[in-house]
Structures are given as structure tokens and as C-alpha cells.
PALUM-147942 format. One record per residue (C-alpha): x, y, z; residue number from 1; residue in one letter. Coordinates in steps of 0.2 Angstrom, whole numbers, padded with zeros to 4 digits. Layout:
    c1    c2    c3 num residu
     X     Y     Z NUM      A
...
# end
This chain:
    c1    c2    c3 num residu
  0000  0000  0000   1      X
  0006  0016 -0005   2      X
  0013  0029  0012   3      X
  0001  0042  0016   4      X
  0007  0059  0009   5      X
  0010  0075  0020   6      X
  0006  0092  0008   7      X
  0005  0107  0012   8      X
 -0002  0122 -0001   9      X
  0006  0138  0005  10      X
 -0002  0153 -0003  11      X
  0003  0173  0003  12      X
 -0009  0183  0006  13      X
 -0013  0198 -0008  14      X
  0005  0195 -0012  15      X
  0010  0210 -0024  16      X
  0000  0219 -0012  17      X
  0007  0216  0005  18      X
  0025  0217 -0003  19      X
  0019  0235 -0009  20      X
  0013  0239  0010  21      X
  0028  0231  0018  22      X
  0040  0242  0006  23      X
  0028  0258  0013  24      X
  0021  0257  0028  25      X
  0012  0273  0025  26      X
  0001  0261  0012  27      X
 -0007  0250  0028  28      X
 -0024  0250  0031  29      X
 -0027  0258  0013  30      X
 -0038  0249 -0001  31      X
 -0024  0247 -0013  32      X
 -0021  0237 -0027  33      X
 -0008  0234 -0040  34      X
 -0010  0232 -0058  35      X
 -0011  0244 -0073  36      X
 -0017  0262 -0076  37      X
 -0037  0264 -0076  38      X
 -0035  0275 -0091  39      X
 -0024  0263 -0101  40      X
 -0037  0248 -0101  41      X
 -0025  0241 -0086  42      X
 -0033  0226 -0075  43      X
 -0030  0223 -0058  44      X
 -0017  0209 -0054  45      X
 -0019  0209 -0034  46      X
 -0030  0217 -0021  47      X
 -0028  0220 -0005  48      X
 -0042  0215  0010  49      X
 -0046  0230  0013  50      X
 -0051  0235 -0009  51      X
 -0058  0219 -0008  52      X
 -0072  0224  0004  53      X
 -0077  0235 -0012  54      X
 -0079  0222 -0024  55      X
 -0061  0223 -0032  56      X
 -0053  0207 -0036  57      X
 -0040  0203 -0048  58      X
 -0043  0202 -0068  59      X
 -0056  0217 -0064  60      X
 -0053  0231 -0076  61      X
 -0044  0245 -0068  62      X
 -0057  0257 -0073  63      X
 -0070  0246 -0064  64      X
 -0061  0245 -0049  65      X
 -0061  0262 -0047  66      X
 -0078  0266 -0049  67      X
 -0079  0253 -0036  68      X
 -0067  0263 -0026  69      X
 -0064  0280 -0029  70      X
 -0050  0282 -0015  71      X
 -0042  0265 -0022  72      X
 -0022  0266 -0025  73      X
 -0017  0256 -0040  74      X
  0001  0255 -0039  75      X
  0012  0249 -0055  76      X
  0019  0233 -0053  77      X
  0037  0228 -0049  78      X
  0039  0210 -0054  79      X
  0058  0210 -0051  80      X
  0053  0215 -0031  81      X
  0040  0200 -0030  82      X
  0050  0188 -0039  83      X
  0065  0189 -0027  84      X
  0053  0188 -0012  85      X
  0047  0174 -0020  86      X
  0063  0166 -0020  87      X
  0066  0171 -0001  88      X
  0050  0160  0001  89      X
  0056  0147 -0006  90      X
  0074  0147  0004  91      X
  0062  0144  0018  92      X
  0052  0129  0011  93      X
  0069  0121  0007  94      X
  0074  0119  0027  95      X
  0060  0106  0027  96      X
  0061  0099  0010  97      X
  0065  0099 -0007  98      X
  0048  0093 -0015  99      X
  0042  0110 -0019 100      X
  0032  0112 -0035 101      X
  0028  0132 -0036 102      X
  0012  0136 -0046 103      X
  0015  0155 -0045 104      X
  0027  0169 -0038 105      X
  0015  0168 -0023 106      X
  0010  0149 -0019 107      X
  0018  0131 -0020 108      X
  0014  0114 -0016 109      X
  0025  0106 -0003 110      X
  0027  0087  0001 111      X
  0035  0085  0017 112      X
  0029  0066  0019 113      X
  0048  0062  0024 114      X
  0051  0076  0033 115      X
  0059  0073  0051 116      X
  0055  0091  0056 117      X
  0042  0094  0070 118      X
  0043  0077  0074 119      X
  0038  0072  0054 120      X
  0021  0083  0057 121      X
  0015  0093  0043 122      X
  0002  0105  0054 123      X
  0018  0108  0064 124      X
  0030  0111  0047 125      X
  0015  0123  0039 126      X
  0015  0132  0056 127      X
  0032  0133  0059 128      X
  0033  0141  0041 129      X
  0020  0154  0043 130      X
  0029  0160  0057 131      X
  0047  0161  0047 132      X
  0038  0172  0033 133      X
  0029  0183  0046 134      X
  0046  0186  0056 135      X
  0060  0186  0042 136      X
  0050  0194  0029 137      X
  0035  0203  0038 138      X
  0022  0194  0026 139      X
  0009  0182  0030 140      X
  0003  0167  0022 141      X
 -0009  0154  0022 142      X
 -0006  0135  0022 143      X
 -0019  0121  0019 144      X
 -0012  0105  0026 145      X
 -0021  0088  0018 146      X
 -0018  0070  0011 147      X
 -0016  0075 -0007 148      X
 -0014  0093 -0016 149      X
 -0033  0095 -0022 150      X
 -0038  0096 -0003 151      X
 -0024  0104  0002 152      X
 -0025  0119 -0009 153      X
 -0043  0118 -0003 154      X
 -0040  0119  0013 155      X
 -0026  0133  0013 156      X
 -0042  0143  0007 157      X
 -0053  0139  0021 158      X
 -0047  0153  0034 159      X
 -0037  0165  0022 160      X
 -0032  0178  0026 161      X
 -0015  0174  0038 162      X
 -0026  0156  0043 163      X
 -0020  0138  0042 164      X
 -0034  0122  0041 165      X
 -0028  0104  0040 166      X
 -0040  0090  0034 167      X
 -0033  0074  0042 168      X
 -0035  0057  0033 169      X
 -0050  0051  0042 170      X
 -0057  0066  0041 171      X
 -0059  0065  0019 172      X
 -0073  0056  0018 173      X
 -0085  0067  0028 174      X
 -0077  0083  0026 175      X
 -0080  0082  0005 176      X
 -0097  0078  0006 177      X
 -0101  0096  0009 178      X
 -0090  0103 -0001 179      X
 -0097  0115 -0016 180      X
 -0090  0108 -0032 181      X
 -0086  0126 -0034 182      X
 -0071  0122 -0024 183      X
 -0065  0109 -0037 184      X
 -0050  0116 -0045 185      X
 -0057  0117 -0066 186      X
 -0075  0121 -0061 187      X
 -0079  0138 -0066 188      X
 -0097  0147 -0070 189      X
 -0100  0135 -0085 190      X
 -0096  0119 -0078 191      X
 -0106  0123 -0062 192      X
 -0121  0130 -0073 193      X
 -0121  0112 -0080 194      X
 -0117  0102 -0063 195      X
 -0132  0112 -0054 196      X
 -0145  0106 -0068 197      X
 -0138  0090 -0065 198      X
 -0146  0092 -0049 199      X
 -0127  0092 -0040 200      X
 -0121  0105 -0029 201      X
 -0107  0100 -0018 202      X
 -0096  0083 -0019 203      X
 -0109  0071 -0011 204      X
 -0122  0075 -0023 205      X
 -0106  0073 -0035 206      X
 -0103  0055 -0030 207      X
 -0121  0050 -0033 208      X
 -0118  0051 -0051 209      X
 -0109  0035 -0061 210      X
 -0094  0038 -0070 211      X
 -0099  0033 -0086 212      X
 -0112  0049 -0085 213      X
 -0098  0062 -0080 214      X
 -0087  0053 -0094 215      X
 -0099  0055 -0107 216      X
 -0106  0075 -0102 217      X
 -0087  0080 -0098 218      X
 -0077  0067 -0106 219      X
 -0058  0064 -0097 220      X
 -0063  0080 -0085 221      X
 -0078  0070 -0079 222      X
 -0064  0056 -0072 223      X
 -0054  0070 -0062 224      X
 -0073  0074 -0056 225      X
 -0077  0058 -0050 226      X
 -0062  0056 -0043 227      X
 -0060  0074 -0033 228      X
 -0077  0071 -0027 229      X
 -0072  0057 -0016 230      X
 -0055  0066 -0010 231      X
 -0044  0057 -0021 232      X
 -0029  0066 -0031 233      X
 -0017  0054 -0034 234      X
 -0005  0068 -0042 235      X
  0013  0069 -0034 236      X
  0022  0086 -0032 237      X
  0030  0090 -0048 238      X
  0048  0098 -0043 239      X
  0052  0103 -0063 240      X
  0036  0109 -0073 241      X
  0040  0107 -0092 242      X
  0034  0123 -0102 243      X
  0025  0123 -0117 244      X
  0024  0140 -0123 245      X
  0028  0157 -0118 246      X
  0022  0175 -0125 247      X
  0022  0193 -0122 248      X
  0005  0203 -0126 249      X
 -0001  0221 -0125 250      X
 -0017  0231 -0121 251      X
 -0017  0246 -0129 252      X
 -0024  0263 -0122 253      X
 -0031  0267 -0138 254      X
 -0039  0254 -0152 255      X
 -0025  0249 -0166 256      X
 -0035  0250 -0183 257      X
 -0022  0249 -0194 258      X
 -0009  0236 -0203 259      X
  0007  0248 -0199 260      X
  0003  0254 -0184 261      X
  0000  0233 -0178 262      X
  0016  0228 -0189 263      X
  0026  0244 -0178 264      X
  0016  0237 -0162 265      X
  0024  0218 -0166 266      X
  0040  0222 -0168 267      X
  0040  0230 -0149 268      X
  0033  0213 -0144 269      X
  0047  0204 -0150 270      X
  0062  0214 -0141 271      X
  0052  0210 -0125 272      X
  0048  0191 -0133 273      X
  0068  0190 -0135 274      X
  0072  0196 -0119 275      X
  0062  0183 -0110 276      X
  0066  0170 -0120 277      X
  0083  0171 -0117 278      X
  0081  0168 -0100 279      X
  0078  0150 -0104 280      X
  0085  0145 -0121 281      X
  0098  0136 -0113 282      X
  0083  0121 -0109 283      X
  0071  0126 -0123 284      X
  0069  0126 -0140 285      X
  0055  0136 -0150 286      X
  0043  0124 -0163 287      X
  0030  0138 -0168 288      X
  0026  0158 -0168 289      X
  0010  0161 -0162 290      X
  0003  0179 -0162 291      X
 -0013  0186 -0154 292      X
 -0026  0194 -0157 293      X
 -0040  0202 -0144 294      X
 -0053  0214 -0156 295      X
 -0061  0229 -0148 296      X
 -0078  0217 -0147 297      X
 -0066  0207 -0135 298      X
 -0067  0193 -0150 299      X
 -0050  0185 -0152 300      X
 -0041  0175 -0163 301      X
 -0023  0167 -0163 302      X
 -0013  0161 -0176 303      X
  0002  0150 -0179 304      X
  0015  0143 -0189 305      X
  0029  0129 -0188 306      X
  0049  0135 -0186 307      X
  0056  0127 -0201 308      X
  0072  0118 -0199 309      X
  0082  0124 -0209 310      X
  0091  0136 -0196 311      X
  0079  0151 -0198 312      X
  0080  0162 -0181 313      X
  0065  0161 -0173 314      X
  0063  0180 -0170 315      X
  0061  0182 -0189 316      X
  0050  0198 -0188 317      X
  0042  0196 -0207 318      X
  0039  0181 -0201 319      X
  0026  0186 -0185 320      X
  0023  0203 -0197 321      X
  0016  0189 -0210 322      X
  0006  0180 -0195 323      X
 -0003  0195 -0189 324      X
 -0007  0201 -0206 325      X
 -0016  0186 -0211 326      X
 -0025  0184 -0195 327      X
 -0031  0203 -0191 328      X
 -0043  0201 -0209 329      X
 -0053  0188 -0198 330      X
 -0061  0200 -0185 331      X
 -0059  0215 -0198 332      X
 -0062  0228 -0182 333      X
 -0051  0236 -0174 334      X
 -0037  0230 -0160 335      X
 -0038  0231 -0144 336      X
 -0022  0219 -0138 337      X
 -0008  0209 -0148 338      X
  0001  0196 -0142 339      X
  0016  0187 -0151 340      X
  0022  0169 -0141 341      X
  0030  0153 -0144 342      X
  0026  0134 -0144 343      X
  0040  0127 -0134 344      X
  0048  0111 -0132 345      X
  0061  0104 -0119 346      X
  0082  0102 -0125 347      X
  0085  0085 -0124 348      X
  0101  0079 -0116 349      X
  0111  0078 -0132 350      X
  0105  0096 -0137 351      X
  0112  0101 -0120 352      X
  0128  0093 -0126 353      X
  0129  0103 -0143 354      X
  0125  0121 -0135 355      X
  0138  0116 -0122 356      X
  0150  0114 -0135 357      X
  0145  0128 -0146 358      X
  0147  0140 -0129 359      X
  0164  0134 -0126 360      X
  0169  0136 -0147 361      X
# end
């Protein structure tokens, strides 16, 4: 039989947002949010509590916010800041284990199923950790402590903000029958539109249903469904994630309605595009351009094309000039956000070996 796991889903409180107020104090106890300029079409990546009480959340439209909150403070962001606290974090997590798999700047997964530390319990590692952040770096986080990393991202919900919940293997079964299938990590508006005329609301009403029924109205998803329903996640902390992509897009103050102005507007993209896949050419290699586009109807479209292999760079700017060209006649309006991307694929081993060798030449 397989050993119980231990994981714990540490996830900071308004992260950007609390780094903002711990940078200036004079900021605490003010709604304020960071994310991009209300009169540039900028949207709200974080909130803190106190915006929240308004209504602001992140994704919201700057504009909204604000009408939402006339005396909010959107700050600009300052990725560079969050990215090295987020590292800081992680030094932390690493005195207790090394089976970290981060899902953002501002939360990870951590399996601490062999950990000796506090005596090998994870309620006492996830505590023990909440206090280091709060001392060291005068931040809080959250912690959800469970069997598996459905429940325990669950769980690190349950008393947010600066709260910890752990869900003990006995206590699975009784705890997800109550649940809301909201809480399922993939359920959004529509599939919970379709769930509640299924007659289902929370996880027990979810395991009523057979599997061959949620196979056949959700096909591979209705699996993970009927599996969640029961408290079962059988995924393993992931210490590498494999990237498949990576892009760069734009939302522009005023509508882009035409071909120049878009070619100029790409070309911009791909200096930032360059600079970010640099960062990680030495594991990656790109298969496709892909370029973006968002309509002022906030229709979309996205368009692609192979690298060919005959040694052509991948940052060919007729090339992404070409994509966008083709695809902006499809929506015909005019442009409200570009993006230009990649498809990407891992190096193997002996592709390591040849840019090792090409670096030394």
C-alpha cells in the first residue's frame, strides 16, 4: 500500500499587495491594489483586503475598480521585487524539503511526507513556516495541510487571510461531502451552470452520479470529477514543470485599426519576446510563432506557424509581421491587444551537449 502523503499548499496573502505595504508602511490600512493604469485599459493583478471589501478582485478592469473605489491606489507593478521575495519564500520551504512544485510567484505545493522536522508533522511544518515568513520577511501566508494537493490547496483557502486548516486522513470522507463543487480546482461558471442542472451541488451530490455519465457529459474531466469528489488526487508534487509556450501581449490605451501601426506594435513585442526567451533558451527550444489577437468586441483570434528547420531564427520579424497580417482580416475591427508567443519544447540531453559545446567554441 502506497505511504500516506503529508502536503501542504502555502499561498501569501494579496502577495504583490502586501509586498507594496511592507515596502511603505504609510500604504497600511489603505484599499490598494496593484495592476495597470485605469485610463490605459489596465486590469487589476492583486487586491488588497481592505479593496476587496469594495468588490475589487484581480482580472477586474482598472477602470471598474475604481468606480468601485474611488479612493483605491493602483500601484504599478514591480515584478523584479515579487520575484526575489518569492525566491526568499522558497529558501524557507527548502529547510524542510525539497519537493516543492511552485504554481506562481505567490504559492507552491510542498510534500513533506519524509520530513523529520516537527517530529515528521505537517500541521507543525506549515506552522512553523507561517511564522518564518511573518518574522523574516514581515508577510503572511496561508497553508492548507491535507492527504493530497486538491484538498490541500482547498484547505489553505478555508481561513485566508493569515489562517491555516488541515483535513486529516479520516477526516476526507465526511469533510468532501459538503464541499461545493465550486471548490474543485477546473470548475468555473459554466461547468457549475451544468453540474447544478444535473441536480449536483457539492461533492456528495457529486458522487451519486456514475462515472460513465460524467465521462460522457465531460469526457476525461468527468474522471478527475469523480475522482475529486471522493477526495482522491493521486497527483505527486512536480519539482520541474515542463513549459510549453511562452508569449508577451499588449493592451493598448487606444484601439489599433491599422496594418502599420500593428506591424510597428509587433515588432515592440518581439524585443520584450527576445528578452524573456533568453532567460531560458539554454533548456528550450521554439517549434512555432504564435501571435494574438484580442478585437475591440473582445473577440480573439490566434494564429500559428511551424519554425522550419532549416536554421531560420526564430525571431524572424516578417515572419510574426506575415502572421498578424493574415489573421487581423478575420475580425476585420479594430485591435484592442496583440500578443506574439512561442510553442516550446524541452532540449534533450544531447541538445544540451551541442550548445555546451557551441558556448565553449
Amino acid at each position: 500500500m502506497e505511504d500516506q502523503r503529508k502536503i501542504i499548499h502555502i499561498d501569501a496573502d494579496s502577495f504583490y499587495a502586501s509586498v507594496e505595504t511592507r515596502e511603505n508602511p504609510a500604504l497600511a490600512g489603505k484599499p490598494i491594489a496593484v495592476g495597470g493604469r485605469p485610463d490605459r485599459r489596465g486590469v487589476i493583478a492583486t487586491a488588497n483586503y481592505e479593496a476587496r471589501k469594495f468588490g475589487v478582485h484581480s482580472a477586474m478592469a482598472s477602470s471598474r475598480a475604481m468606480a468601485l473605489c474611488p479612493t483605491l491606489l493602483i500601484l504599478p507593478p514591480r515584478f523584479e521585487l515579487y520575484r526575489a521575495v518569492s525566491g526568499q519564500f522558497h529558501d524557507i520551504f527548502r529547510e524542510y524539503t525539497e519537493l516543492i512544485e511552485p504554481l506562481s510567484l505567490d504559492e507552491a505545493y510542498l510534500d513533506v511526507s519524509g520530513s523529520d522536522c516537527m517530529q515528521g508533522s505537517a500541521t507543525l511544518i506549515a506552522g512553523e513556516i507561517r511564522r518564518r515568513v511573518r518574522e523574516e520577511l514581515g508577510l503572511t501566508v496561508s497553508a492548507g495541510i491535507a492527504p493530497n494537493k486538491f484538498l490541500a490547496k482547498v484547505a489553505s483557502d478555508w481561513n485566508k487571510p493569515d489562517g491555516m486548516f488541515t483535513i486529516a486522513p479520516g477526516q476526507v470522507a465526511e469533510f468532501v461531502l459538503e464541499l461545493p463543487v465550486s471548490k474543485i480546482n477546473g470548475v468555473g461558471r459554466v461547468t457549475a451552470d451544468k453540474l447544478r442542472r444535473m441536480g449536483v451541488e457539492t461533492c456528495g451530490d457529486l458522487q451519486q452520479l456514475p462515472l460513465e455519465k460524467l465521462v460522457e457529459r465531460f469526457g476525461k474531466y468527468g474522471r478527475r470529477l469523480h475522482d475529486v469528489a471522493r477526495g482522491v488526487d493521486k497527483r505527486r508534487v512536480q519539482t520541474s514543470r515542463v513549459r510549453k509556450s511562452i508569449s508577451v501581449e499588449r493592451t493598448y490605451a487606444r484601439d489599433i485599426d491599422a496594418m502599420p501601426a500593428m506591424v510597428a506594435a509587433v515588432d515592440e513585442l518581439l524585443l520584450e519576446l527576445a528578452g524573456r526567451f533568453g532567460r531560458i533558451a539554454d533548456r528550450y527550444f521554439p517549434t512555432k510563432r504564435v501571435v494574438k489577437i484580442k478585437y475591440q468586441d473582445f473577440t480573439q483570434t490566434t494564429l500559428e506557424e511551424a519554425i522550419g528547420a532549416s536554421g531560420e531564427p526564430w525571431n524572424d520579424a516578417a515572419s510574426f509581421h506575415r502572421l498578424v497580417t493574415t489573421a487581423w482580416p478575420r475580425g476585420a475591427k479594430p485591435v484592442r491587444l496583440l500578443g506574439a508567443g512561442l510553442r516550446l519544447q524541452p532540449r534533450s540531453a544531447e541538445d544540451l551537449d551541442q550548445l555546451s559545446l557551441f558556448e565553449q567554441a
